[in-house]
C-alpha positions as CSV (number, residue, x, y, z in Angstrom):
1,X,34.3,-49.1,207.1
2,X,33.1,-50.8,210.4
3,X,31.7,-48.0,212.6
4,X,32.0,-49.1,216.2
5,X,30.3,-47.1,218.6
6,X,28.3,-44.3,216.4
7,X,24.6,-43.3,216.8
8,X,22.0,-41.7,215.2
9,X,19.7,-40.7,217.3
10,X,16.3,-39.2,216.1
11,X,13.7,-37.0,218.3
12,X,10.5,-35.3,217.3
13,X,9.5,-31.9,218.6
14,X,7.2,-29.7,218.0
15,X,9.2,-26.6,216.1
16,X,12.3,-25.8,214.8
17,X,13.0,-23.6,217.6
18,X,13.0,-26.2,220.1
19,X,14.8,-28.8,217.8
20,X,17.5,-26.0,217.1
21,X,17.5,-25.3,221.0
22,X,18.0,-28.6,222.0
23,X,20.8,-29.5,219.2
24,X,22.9,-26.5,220.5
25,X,23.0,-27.8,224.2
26,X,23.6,-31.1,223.3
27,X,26.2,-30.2,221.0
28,X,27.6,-27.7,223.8
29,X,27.4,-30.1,226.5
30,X,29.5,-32.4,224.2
31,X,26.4,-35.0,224.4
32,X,26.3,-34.9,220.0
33,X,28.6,-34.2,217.4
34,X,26.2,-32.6,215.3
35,X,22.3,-32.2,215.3
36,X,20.4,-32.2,212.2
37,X,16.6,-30.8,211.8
38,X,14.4,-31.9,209.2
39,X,11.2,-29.7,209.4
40,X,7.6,-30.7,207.6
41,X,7.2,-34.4,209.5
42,X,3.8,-35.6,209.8
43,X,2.9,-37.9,212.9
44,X,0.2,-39.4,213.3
45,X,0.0,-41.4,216.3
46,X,-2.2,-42.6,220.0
47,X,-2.3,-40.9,222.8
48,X,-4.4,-41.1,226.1
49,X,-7.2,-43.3,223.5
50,X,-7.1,-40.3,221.0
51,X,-5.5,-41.0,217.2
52,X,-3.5,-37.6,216.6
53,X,-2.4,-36.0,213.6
54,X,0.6,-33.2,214.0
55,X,3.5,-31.5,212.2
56,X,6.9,-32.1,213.6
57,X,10.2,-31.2,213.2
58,X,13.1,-34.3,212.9
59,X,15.9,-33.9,215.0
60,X,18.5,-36.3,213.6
61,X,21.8,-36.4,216.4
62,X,24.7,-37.9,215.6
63,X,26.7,-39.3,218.6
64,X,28.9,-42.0,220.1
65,X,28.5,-44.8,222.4
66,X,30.1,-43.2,225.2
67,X,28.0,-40.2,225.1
68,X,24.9,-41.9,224.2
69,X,24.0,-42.3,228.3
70,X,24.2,-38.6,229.0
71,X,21.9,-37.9,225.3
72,X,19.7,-40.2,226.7
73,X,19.1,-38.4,229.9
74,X,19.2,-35.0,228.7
75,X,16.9,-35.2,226.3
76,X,13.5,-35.7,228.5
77,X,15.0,-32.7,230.8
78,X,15.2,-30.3,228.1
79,X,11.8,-31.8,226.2
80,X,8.5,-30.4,226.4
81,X,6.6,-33.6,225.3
82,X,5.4,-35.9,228.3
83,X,7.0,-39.0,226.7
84,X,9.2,-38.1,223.8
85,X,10.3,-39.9,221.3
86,X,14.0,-40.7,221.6
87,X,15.2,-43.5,219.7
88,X,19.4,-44.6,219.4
89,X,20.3,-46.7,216.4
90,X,23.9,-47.9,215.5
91,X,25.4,-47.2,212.7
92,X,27.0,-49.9,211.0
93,X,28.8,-48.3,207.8
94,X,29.7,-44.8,207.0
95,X,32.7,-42.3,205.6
96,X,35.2,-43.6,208.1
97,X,36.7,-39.3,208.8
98,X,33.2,-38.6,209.2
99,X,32.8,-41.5,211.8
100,X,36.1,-40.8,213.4
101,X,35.3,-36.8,213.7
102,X,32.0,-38.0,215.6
103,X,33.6,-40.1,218.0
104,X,36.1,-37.4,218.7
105,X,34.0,-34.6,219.0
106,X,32.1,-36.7,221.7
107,X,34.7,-38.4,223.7
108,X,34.9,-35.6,226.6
């Protein structure tokens, strides 16, 4: 099943708290369907000429192209991180109820 207009969308934060805080707006403000944390992620990444090694917590948002704009914005406003890591990929197959409750759920 061709899955027109779904996202993923994955951001790091620092805790669970803060990934579970975020997913509830978004989800409240209609921005995702659903929000999805996967604790125990290791970065390991540059910043300001420093290599940094941290645990992180995977927020994994599912969403639709019409709401992706207003997910996009959101997500630096309610982030603590400088420049956080926010990063939209289509989905291109998937179980076509699933895809059609995420559309719905996001459509406004």
């Amino acid at each position: 099943m061709n899955a027109p207009g779904v996202r993923v969308v994955l951001v790091t934060l620092p805790d669970a708290a803060s990934a579970g805080s975020m997913a509830r707006i978004l989800v409240e403000e209609g921005h995702a369907a659903c929000g999805s944390i996967v604790p125990g992620v290791s970065s390991i990444y540059r910043w300001e000429g420093k290599i940094h090694e941290d645990t992180e917590v995977l927020l994994v948002l599912k969403t639709s192209e019409p709401a992706l704009a207003g997910l996009l914005r959101r997500v630096p406003e309610l982030h603590s991180y400088d420049v956080p890591e926010v990063l939209a990929l289509p989905v291109t197959e998937g179980h076509p109820p699933y895809l059609d409750w995420v559309a719905d759920i996001t459509a406004g």
